[in-house]
PASEBA-1860 file (N, C-alpha, C; in nm, 3 decimals):
! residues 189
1> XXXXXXXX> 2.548/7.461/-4.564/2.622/7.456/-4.440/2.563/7.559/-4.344 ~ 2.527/7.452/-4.230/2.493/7.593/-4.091/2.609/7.677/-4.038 ~ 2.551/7.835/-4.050/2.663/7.885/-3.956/2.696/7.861/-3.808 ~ 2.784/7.892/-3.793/2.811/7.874/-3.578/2.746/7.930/-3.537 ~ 2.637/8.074/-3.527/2.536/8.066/-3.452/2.398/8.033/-3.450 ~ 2.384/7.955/-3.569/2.270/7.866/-3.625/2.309/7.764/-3.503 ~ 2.426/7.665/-3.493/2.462/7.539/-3.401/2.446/7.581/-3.254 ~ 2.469/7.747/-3.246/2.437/7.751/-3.076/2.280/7.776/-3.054
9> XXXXXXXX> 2.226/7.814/-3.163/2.058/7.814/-3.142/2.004/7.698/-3.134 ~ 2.024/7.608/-3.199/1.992/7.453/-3.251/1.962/7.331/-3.120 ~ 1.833/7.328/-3.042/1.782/7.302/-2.927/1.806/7.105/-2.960 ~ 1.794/7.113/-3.079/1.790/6.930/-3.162/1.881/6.869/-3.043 ~ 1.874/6.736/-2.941/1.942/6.663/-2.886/1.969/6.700/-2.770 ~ 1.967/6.817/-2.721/1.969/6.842/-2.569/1.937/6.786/-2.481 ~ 1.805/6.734/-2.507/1.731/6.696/-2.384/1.779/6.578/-2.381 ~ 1.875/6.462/-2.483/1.943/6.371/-2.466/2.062/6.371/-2.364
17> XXXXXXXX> 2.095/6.478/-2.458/2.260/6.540/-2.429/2.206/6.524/-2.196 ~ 2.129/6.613/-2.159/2.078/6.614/-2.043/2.055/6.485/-1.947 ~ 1.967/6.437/-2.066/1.971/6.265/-1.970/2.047/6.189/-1.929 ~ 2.097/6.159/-2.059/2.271/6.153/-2.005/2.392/6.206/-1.909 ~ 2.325/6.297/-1.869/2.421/6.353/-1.748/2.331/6.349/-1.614 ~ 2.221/6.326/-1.632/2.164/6.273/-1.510/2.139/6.177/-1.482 ~ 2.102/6.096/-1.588/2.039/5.904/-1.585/2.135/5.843/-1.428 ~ 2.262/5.869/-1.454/2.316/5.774/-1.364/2.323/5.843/-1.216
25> XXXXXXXX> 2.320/5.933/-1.175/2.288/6.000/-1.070/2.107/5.952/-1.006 ~ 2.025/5.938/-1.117/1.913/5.916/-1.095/1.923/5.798/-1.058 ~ 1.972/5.693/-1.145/1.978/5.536/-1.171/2.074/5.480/-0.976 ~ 2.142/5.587/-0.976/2.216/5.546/-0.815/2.123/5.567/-0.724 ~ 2.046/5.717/-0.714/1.974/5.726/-0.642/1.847/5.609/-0.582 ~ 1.796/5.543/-0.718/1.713/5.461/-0.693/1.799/5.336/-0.631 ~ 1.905/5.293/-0.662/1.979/5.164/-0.625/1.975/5.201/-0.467 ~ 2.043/5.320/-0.415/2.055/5.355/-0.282/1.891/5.323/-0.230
33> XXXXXXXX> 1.775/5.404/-0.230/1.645/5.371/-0.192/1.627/5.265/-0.207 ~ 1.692/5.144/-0.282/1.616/5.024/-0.215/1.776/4.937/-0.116 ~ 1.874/4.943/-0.169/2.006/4.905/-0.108/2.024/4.977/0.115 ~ 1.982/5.050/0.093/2.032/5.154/0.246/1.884/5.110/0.324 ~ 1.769/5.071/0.324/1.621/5.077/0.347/1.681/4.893/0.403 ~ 1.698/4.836/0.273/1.697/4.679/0.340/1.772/4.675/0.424 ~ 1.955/4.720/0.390/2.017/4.697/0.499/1.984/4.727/0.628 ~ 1.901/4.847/0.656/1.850/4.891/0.766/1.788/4.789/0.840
41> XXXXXXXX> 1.680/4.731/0.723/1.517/4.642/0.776/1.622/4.498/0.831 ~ 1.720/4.461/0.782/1.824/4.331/0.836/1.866/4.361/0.958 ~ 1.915/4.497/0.973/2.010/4.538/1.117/1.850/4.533/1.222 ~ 1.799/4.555/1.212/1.619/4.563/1.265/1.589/4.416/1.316 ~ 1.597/4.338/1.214/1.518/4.227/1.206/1.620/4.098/1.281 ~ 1.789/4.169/1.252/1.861/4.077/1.343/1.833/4.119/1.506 ~ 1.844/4.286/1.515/1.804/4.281/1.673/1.709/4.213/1.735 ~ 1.601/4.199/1.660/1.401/4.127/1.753/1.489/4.011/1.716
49> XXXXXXXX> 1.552/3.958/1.616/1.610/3.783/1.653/1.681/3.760/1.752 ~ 1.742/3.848/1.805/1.847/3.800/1.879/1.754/3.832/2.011 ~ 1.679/3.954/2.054/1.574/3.970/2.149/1.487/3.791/2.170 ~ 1.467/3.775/2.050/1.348/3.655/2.046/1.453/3.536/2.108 ~ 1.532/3.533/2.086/1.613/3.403/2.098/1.633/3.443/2.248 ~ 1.704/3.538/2.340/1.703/3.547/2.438/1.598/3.516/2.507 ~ 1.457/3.548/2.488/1.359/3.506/2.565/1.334/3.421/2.570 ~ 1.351/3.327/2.450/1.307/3.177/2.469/1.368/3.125/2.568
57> XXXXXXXX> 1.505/3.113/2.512/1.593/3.020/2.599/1.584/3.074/2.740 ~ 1.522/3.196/2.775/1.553/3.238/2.971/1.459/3.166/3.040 ~ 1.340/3.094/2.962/1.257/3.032/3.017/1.297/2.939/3.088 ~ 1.372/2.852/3.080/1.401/2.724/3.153/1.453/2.670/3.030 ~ 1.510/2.530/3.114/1.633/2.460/3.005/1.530/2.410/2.920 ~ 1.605/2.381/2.751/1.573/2.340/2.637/1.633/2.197/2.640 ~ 1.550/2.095/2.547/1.555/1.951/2.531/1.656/1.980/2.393 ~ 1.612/2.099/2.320/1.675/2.161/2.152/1.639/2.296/2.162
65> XXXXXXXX> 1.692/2.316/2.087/1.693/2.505/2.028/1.667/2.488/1.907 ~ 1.651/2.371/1.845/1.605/2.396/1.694/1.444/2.505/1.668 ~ 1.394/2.512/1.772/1.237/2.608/1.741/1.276/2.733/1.823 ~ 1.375/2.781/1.868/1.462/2.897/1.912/1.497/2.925/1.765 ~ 1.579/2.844/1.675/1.630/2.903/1.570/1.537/2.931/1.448 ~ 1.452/2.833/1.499/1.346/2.872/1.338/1.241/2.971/1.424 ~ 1.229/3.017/1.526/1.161/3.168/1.611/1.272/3.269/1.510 ~ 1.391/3.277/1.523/1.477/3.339/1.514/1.497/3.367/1.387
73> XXXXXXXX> 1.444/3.264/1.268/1.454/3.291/1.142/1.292/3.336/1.106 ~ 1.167/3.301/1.163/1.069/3.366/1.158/1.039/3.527/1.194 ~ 1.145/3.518/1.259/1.158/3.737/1.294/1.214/3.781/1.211 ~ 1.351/3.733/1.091/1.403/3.806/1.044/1.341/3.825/0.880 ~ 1.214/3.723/0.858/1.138/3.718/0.723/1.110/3.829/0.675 ~ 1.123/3.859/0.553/1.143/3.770/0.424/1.320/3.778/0.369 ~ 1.382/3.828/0.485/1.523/3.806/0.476/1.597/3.656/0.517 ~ 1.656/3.641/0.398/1.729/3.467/0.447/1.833/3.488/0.539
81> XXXXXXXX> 1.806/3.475/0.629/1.972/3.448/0.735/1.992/3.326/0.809 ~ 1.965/3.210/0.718/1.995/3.072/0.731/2.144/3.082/0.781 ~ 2.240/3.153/0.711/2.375/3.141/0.705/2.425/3.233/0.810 ~ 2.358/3.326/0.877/2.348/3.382/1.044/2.438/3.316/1.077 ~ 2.543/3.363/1.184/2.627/3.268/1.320/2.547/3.333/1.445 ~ 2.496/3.202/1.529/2.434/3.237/1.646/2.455/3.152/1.750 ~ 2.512/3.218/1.849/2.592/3.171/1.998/2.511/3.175/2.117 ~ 2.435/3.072/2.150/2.327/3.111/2.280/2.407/3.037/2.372
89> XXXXXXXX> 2.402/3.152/2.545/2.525/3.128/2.618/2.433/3.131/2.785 ~ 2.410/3.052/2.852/2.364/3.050/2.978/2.512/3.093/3.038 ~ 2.490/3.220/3.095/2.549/3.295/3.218/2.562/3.267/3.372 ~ 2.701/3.260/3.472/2.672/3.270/3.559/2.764/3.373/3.658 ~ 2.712/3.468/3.732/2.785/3.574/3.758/2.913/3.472/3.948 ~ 3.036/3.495/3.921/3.121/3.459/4.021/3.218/3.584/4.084 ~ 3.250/3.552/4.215/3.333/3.641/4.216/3.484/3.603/4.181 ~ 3.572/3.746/4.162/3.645/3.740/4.136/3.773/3.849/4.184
97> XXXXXXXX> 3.864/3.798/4.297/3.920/3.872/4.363/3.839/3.986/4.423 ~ 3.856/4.127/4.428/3.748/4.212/4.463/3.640/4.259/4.391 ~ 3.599/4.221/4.251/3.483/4.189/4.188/3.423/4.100/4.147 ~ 3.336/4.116/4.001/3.257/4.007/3.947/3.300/3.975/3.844 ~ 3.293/3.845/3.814/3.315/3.763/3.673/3.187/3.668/3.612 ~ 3.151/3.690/3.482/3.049/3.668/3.412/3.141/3.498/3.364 ~ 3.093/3.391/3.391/3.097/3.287/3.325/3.021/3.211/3.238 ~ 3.078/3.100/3.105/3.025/3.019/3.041/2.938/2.896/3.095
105> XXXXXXXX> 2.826/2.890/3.171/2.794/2.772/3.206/2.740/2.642/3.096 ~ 2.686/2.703/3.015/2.694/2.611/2.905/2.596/2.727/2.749 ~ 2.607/2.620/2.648/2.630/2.757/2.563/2.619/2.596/2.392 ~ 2.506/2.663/2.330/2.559/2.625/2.157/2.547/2.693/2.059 ~ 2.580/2.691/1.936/2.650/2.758/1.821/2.529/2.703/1.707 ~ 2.544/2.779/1.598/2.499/2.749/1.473/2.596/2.853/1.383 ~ 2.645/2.762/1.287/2.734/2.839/1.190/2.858/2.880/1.289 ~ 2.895/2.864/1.377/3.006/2.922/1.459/3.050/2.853/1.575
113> XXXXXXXX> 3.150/2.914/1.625/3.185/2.856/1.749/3.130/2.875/1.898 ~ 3.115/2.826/1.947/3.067/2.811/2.140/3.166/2.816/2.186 ~ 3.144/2.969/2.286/3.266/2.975/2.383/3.268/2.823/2.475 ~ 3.429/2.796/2.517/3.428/2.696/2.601/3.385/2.701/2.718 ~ 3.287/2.583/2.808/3.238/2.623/2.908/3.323/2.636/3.032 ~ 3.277/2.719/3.143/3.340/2.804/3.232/3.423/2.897/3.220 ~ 3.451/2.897/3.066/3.523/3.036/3.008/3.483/3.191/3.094 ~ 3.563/3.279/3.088/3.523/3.420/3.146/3.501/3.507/3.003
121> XXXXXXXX> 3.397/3.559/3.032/3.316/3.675/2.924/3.363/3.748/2.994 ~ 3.338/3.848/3.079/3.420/3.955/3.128/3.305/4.007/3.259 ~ 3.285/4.131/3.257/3.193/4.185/3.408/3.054/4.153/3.359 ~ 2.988/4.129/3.442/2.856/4.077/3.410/2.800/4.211/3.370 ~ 2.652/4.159/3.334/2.590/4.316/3.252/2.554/4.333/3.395 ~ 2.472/4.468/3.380/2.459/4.535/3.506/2.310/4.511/3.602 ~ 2.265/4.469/3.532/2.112/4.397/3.618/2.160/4.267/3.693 ~ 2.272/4.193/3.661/2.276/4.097/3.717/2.416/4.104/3.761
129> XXXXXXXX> 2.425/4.178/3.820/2.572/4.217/3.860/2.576/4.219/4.031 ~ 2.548/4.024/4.041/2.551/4.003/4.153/2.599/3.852/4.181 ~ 2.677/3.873/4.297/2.691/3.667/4.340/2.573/3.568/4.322 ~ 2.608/3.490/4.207/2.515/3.379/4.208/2.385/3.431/4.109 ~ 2.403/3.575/4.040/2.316/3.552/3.913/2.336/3.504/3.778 ~ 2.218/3.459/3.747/2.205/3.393/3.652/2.137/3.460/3.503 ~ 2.185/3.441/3.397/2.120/3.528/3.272/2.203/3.452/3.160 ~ 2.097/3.448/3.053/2.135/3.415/2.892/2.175/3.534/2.791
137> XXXXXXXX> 2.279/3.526/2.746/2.275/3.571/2.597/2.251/3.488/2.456 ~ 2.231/3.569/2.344/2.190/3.527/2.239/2.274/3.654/2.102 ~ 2.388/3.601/2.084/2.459/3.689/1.971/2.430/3.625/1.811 ~ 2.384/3.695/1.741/2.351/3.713/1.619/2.442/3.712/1.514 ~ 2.572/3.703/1.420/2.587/3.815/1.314/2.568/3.724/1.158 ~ 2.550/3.786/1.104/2.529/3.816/0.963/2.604/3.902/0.856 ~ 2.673/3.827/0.761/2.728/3.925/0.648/2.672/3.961/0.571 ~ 2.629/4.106/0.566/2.554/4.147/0.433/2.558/4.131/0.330
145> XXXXXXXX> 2.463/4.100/0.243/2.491/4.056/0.109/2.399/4.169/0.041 ~ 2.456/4.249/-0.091/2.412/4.363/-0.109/2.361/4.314/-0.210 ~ 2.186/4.396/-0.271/2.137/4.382/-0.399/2.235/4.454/-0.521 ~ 2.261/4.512/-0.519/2.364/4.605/-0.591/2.551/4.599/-0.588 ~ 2.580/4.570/-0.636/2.769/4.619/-0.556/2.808/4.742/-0.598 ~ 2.746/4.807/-0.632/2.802/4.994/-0.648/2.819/5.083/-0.538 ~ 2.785/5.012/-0.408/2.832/5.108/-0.262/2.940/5.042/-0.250 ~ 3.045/5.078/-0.196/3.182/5.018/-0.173/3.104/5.010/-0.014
153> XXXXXXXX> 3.172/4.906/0.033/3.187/4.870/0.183/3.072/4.809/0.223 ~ 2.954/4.835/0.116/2.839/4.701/0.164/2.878/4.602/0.181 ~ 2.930/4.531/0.072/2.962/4.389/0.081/3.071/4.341/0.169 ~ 3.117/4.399/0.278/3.212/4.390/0.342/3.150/4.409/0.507 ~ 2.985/4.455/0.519/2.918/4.495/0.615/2.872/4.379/0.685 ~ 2.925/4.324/0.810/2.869/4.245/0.929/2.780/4.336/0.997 ~ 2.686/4.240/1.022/2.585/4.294/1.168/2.553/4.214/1.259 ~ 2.604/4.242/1.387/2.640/4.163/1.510/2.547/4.241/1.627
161> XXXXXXXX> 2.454/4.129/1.658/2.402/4.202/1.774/2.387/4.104/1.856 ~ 2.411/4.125/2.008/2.365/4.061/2.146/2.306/4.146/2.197 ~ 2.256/4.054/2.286/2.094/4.070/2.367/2.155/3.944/2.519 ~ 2.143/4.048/2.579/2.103/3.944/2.776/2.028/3.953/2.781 ~ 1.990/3.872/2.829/1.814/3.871/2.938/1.845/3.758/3.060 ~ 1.765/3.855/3.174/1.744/3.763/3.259/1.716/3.558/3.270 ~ 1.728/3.517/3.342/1.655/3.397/3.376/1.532/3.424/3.419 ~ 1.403/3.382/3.352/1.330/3.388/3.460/1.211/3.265/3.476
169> XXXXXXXX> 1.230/3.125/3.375/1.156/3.050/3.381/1.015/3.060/3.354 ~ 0.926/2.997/3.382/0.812/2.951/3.340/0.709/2.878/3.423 ~ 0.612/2.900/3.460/0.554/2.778/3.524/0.624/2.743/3.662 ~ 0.645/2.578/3.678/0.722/2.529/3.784/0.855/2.551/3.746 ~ 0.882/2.643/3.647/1.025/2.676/3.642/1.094/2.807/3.667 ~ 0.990/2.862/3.721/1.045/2.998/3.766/1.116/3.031/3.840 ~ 1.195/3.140/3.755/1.374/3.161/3.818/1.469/3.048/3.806 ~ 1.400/2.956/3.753/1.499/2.793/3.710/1.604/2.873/3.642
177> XXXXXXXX> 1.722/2.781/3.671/1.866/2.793/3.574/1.845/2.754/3.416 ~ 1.861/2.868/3.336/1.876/2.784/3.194/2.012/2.666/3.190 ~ 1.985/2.569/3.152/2.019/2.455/3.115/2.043/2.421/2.949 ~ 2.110/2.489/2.841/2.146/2.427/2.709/2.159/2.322/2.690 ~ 2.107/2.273/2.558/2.099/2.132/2.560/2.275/2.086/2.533 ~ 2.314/2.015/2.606/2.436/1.937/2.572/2.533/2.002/2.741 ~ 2.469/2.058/2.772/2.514/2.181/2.866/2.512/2.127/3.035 ~ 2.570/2.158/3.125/2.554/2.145/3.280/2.506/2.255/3.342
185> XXXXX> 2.429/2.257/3.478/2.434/2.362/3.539/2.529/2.450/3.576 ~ 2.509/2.544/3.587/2.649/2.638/3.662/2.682/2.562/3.814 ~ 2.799/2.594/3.817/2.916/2.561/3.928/2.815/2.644/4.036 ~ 2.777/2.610/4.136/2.744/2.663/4.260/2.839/2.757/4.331 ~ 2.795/2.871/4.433/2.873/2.955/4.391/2.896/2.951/4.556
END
């Protein structure tokens, strides 16, 4: 039989005993370095989508947006956001009593709903914060889907981004009204 200060000398299993109290601190650490990095590279990759989608559509009216949306899924690669909700909305700025009101002139959806047209969005953004301008948005969001579920509140993480941009056409369409497909021009002002 060993005595008790034979067992406090006795180095045998420590370095187990040790791993074990770090493994999972280590083992999180690595989950976080790849979990916090992607979510980032998604919140990234939805903004240039939603950028990309705005520019297309400011060009002049679309026949489809189906090559708006696959632009839009080509920016966010090698992330799937097939299942994305995305709202592209031709703008038209009106007045309204002693200011401005941003309206729905026409507008479509994927995965979601389209505001109704001539609906009020609220004050126009501020570049076009004038009678009779014209500008597109392009809103994005996405529910995160986490590699891991050991962060609480990942899996519960939306990322929603809009983007305006001007009108500014193309060619013989410069400064043309965007026109959505299914869509009318704006109400003359």
């Amino acid at each position: 039989m060993r005595s008790p200060s034979h067992i406090v000398r006795d180095q045998n299993g420590i370095a187990a005993v040790e791993f074990a109290l770090v493994a999972p601190f280590l083992i999180l650490l690595l989950m976080g370095t790849v979990e916090f990095p992607r979510a980032y590279g998604i919140s990234q990759g939805l903004e240039k989508s939603a950028r990309t989608m705005a520019d297309l559509i400011s060009r002049g009216s679309l026949n489809s947006v189906d090559d708006v949306y696959a632009a839009a899924s080509a920016v966010t690669f090698p992330y799937d956001t097939s299942a994305a909700k995305i709202v592209l909305t031709a703008v038209g700025v009106y007045a309204k009593g002693q200011g401005l009101v941003a309206r729905v002139c026409s507008t479509t959806a994927r995965n979601d709903t389209a505001p109704a047209t001539d609906s009020e969005l609220g004050e126009p953004i501020p570049s076009e914060a004038r009678l009779g301008a014209r500008y597109v948005t392009a809103r994005i969001s996405f529910n995160y889907i986490p590699v891991f579920g050991v962060f609480p509140g990942l899996d519960k993480l939306t990322f929603t981004k809009t983007v305006s941009w001007p009108v500014r056409g193309t060619g013989s369409n410069s400064l043309a009204e965007t026109i959505l497909p299914g869509g009318k021009a704006c109400k003359t002002v």
